[in-house]
C-alpha atoms as one frame of an Amber mdcrd trajectory, in Angstrom:
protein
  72.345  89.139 108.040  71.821  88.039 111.638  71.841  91.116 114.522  74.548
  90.927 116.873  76.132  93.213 119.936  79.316  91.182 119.612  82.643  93.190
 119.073  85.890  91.285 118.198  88.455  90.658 120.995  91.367  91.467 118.542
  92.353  95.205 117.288  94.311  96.028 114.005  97.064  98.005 115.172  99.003
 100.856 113.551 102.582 100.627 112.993 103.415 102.913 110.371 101.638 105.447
 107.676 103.164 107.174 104.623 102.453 108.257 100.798 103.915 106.733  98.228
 104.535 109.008  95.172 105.238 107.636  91.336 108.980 106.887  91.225 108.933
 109.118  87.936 106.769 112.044  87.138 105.459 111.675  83.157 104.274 114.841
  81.410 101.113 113.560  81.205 100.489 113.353  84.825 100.797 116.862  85.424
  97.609 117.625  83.749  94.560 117.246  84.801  92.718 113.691  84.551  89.327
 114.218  83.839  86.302 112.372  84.608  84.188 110.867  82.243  80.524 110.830
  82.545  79.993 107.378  83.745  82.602 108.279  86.636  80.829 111.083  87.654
  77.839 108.757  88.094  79.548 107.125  91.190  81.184 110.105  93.246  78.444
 109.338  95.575  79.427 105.729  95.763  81.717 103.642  98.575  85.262 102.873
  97.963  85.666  99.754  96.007  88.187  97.676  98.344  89.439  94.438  98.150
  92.275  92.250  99.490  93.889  89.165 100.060  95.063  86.954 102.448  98.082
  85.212 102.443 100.375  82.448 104.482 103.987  82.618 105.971 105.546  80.580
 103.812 107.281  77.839 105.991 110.712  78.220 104.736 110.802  82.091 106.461
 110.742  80.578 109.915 114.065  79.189 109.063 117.092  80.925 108.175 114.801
  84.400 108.195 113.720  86.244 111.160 110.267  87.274 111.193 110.601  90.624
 111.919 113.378  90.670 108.453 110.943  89.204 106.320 108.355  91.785 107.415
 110.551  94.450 106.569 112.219  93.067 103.494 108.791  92.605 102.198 107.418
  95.995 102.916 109.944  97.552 100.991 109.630  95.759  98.099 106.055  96.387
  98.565 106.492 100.414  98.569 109.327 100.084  95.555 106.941  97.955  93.424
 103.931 100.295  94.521 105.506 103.851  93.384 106.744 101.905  90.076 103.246
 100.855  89.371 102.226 104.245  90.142 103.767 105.578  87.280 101.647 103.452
  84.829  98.193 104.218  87.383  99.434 107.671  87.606  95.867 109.296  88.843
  95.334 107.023  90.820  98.207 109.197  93.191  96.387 112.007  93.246  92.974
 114.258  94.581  89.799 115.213  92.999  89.047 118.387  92.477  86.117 120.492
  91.261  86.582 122.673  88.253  83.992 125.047  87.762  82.866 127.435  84.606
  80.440 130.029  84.104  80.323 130.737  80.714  77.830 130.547  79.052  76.068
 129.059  82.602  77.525 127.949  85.548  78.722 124.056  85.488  80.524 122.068
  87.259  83.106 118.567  86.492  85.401 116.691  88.330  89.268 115.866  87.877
  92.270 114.172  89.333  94.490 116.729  90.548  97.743 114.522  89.878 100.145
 117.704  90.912  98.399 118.776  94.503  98.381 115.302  96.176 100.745 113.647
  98.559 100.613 110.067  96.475  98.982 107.047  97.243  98.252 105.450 100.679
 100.628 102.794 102.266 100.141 101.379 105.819 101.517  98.644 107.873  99.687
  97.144 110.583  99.540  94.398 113.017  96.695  91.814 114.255  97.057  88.923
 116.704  95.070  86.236 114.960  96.087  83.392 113.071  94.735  82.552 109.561
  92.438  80.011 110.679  90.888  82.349 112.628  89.417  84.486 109.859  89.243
  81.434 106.972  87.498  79.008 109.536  84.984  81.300 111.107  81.342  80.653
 110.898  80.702  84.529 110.002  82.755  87.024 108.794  84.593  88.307 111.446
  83.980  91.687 112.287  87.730  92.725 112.626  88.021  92.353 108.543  86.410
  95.571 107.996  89.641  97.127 109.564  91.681  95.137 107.138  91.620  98.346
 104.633  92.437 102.137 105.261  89.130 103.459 103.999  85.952 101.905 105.316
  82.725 103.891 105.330  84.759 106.335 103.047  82.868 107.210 100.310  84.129
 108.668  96.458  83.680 112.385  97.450  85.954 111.664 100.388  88.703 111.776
  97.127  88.951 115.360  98.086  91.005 115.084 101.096  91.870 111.384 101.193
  94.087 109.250  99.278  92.486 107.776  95.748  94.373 104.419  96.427  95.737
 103.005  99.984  97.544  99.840 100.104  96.928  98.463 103.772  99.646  95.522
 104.840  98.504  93.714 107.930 100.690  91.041 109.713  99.021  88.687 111.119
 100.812  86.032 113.356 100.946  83.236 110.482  99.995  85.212 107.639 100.150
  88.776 105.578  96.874  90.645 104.209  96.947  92.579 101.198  94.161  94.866
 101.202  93.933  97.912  98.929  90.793 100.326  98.721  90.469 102.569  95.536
  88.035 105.455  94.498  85.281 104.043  92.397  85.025 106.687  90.041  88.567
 106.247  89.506  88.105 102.741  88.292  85.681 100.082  88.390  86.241  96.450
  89.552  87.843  95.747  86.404  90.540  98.215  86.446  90.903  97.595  90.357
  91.927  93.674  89.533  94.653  95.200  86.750  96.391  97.285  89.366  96.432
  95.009  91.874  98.056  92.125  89.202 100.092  95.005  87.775 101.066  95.297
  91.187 102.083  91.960  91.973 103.955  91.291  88.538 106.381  94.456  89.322
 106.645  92.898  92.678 108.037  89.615  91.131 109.904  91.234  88.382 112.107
  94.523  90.227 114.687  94.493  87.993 112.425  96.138  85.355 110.564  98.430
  87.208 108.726  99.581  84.341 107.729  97.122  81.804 104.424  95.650  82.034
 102.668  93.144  79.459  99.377  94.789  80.038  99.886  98.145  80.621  96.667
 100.500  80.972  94.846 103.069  78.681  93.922 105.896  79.881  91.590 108.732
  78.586  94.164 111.162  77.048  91.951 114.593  76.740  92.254 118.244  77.979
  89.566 119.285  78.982  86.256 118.496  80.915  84.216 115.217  79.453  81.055
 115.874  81.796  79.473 119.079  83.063  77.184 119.382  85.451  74.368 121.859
  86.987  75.125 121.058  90.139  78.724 120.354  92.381  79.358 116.579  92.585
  81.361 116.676  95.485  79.807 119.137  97.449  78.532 117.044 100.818  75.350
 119.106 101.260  73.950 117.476  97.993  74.647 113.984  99.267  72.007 112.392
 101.280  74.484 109.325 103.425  72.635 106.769 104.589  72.229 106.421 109.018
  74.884 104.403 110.795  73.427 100.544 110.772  73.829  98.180 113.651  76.552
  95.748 114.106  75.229  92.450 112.543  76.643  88.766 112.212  78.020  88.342
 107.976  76.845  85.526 106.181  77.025  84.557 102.257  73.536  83.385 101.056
  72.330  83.382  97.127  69.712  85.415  95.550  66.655  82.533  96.342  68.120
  81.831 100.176  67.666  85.358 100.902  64.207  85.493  99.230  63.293  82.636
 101.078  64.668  84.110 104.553  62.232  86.857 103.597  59.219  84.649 104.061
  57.499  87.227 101.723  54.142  86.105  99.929  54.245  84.052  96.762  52.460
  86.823  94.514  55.352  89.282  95.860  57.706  90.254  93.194  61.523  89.862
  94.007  64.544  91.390  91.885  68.185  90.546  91.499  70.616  93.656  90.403
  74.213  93.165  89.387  76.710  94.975  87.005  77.767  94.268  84.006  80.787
  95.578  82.431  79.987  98.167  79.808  83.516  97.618  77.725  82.511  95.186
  75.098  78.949  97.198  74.618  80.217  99.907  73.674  80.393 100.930  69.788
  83.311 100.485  68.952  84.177  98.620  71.713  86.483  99.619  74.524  89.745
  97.001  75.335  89.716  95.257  78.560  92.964  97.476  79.999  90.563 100.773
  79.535  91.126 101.909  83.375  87.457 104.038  84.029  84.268 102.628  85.557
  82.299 101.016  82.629  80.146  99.066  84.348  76.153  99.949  84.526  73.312
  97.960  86.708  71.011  95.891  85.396  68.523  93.288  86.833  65.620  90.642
  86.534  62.694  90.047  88.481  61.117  87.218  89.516  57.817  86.085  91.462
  58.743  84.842  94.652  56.734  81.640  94.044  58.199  81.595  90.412  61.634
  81.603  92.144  61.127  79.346  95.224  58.464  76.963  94.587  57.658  76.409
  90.637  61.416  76.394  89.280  64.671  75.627  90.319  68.081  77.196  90.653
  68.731  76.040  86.792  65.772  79.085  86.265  67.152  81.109  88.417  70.492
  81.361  86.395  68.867  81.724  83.377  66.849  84.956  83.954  70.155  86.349
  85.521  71.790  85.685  81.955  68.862  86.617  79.993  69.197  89.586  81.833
  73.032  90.195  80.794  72.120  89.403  77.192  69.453  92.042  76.442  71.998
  94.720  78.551  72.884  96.467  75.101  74.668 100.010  74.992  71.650 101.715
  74.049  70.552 101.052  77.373  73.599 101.677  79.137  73.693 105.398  77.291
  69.846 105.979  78.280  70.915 105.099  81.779  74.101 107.376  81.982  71.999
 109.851  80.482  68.478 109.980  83.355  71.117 109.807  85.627  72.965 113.033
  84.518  69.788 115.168  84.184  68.618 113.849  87.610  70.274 111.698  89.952
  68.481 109.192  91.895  67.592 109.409  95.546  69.322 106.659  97.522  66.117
 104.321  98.196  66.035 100.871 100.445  63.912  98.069  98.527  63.732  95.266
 100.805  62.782  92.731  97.922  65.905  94.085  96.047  69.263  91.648  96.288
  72.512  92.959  94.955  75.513  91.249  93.224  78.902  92.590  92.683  82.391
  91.828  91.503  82.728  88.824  88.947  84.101  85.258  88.925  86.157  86.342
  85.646  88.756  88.928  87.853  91.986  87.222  88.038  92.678  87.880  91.741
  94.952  84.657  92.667  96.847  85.953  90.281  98.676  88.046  92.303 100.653
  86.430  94.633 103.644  89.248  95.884 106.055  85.964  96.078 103.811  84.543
  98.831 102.297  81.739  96.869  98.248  81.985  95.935  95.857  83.654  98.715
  94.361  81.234 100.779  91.250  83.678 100.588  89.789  86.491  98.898  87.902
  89.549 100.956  85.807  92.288  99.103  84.004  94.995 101.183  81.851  96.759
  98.788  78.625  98.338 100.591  77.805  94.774 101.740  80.359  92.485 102.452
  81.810  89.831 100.815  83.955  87.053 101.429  85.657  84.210  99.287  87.136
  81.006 100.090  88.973  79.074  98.046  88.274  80.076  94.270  84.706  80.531
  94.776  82.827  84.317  95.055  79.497  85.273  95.931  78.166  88.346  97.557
  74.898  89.321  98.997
């Protein structure tokens, strides 16, 4: 990350906010949707959000207006989004706080799928072209206003929408970008919306029939208690507003090297892993929750930089995936339930998220593939072409 003053010229305007509801209210989502421990873990955690970018296709400068197309799409957009709504039905709703004294006070977190005005849907406008964001030496700053919630964090669930769908024009192109509670869902679950989304797009005429449709936790009462309010703001320690700074994509031994730290100086990599296939028995892919937990390896910056190369590199990264069993995702969940950890800056410490294995140009919402990929998670992220990495 390089400091810069620099603002972009160009503003994302407003044109238009609403809800979108489920276009048909199930039984089940007028119950409560309670978290699972692992969810709880993240309350305190950033929106996951993610988007894509798309081209005009050439043949809509022809016998279609513009301004038609625009419209035409956007209502297919908010038709397909409130039928996929019915399948993702909490993710229409609030959290809420239920909590119990007997036989001690606790506390647990639900979807309230009843008290909730439905899912986010904006349409905006931006004068740039697509070459403008795809051809830019840095990520331009002007992407982080591509989505509805940044700097929003889980908690924020309370009072904002669990999912917003964000629809910017730009004047060549269309972004996509959608931002979703994290403890509703983790990146995997995010990707199966989104290409849930897109495949009701393409397929109207049955509104309700998807090949993958999601699994959700069918229980009635709370899966996690705790001594303490999760989404009470006092307990939350949010970290101070950081300067504006110039985006860049570097890999875990470019940014050790940037460091210039000595040799002897240890250096570790963190990612998540999904937690699915670890489980016993196993969990199917189309389990919508978060199921991913951290894990890491660490490295000698000499080790890293100077003695082996990026071959090395990879393989302590997978060495690291292989010994990630479930015992040690459960012993995780579980230190982190008793006591949370305090929100603490390493500065030898590089982080990793989202996965190569998401299907995201997949979804295509009759457009043709994205011409790029853009994930704001914490840090930044942005993908050209087919290829993802994120420091």
């Amino acid at each position: 990350m390089i400091s810069s003053s620099s603002s972009s010229s160009s503003e994302v305007k407003i044109v238009s906010e609403c809800f979108i509801k489920p276009k048909t209210v199930a039984l089940k989502s007028k119950e409560p949707y309670h978290l699972s421990p692992t969810d709880h873990v993240v309350v305190s955690f950033q929106y996951i959000q993610k988007g894509l970018l798309f081209l005009k296709q050439s043949d809509y400068d022809g016998a279609t207006k513009p301004k038609d197309f625009m419209e035409t799409l956007l209502e297919k957009l908010k038709d397909s989004l409130a039928a996929t709504l019915v399948h993702f039905y909490p993710f229409a709703g609030r959290l809420s706080t239920l909590k119990t004294d007997n036989p001690r006070r606790s506390y647990s977190v639900f979807v309230d799928c009843n008290n909730s005005p439905g899912a986010g849907f904006i349409h905006a406008k931006l004068d740039l072209c697509v070459s403008d964001i795809i051809e830019s030496t840095y990520v331009p700053l002007v992407v982080h206003f591509l989505f509805d919630h940044h700097k929003a964090v889980n908690l924020d669930g309370q009072n904002m929408s669990l999912l917003s769908v964000k629809v910017t024009e730009l004047v060549d192109g269309v972004f996509i970008g959608l931002s979703m509670n994290h403890s509703i869902g983790d990146g995997c679950a995010f990707w199966h919306f989104f290409n849930s989304f897109s495949d009701i797009f393409t397929n109207l005429n049955n509104l309700f029939c998807l090949k993958n449709p999601p699994i959700f936790r069918q229980v009635s009462g709370p899966l996690c208690r705790l001594p303490y309010s999760p989404l009470d703001k006092s307990s939350i320690s949010h970290q101070s507003e950081s300067p504006v700074l110039k985006e860049r994509i570097f890999l875990w031994r470019s940014i050790t090297r940037a460091r210039k730290a000595p040799n002897d100086q240890e250096t570790t990599c963190r990612f998540a892993a999904d937690s699915r296939s670890r489980m016993d028995p196993p969990l199917p892919m189309n389990h919508v929750g978060f199921y991913v937990s951290a894990t890491s390896t660490t490295a000698k910056n000499g080790d890293l930089l100077e003695k082996n190369g990026l071959g090395w590199a990879a393989s302590k990264l997978h060495q690291a995936v292989t010994e990630h069993t479930g015992e040690k995702i459960a012993s995780q969940i579980d230190r982190w339930l008793k006591s949370p950890p305090a929100a603490v800056h390493d500065p030898n410490v590089v982080h990793m998220g989202s996965s190569p294995r998401f299907d995201k140009y997949g979804c295509q919402f009759g457009m043709g593939k994205a011409v790029m990929a853009v994930s704001l998670t914490g840090r930044y992220q942005l993908t050209l072409g087919e290829k993802e990495v994120e420091a």
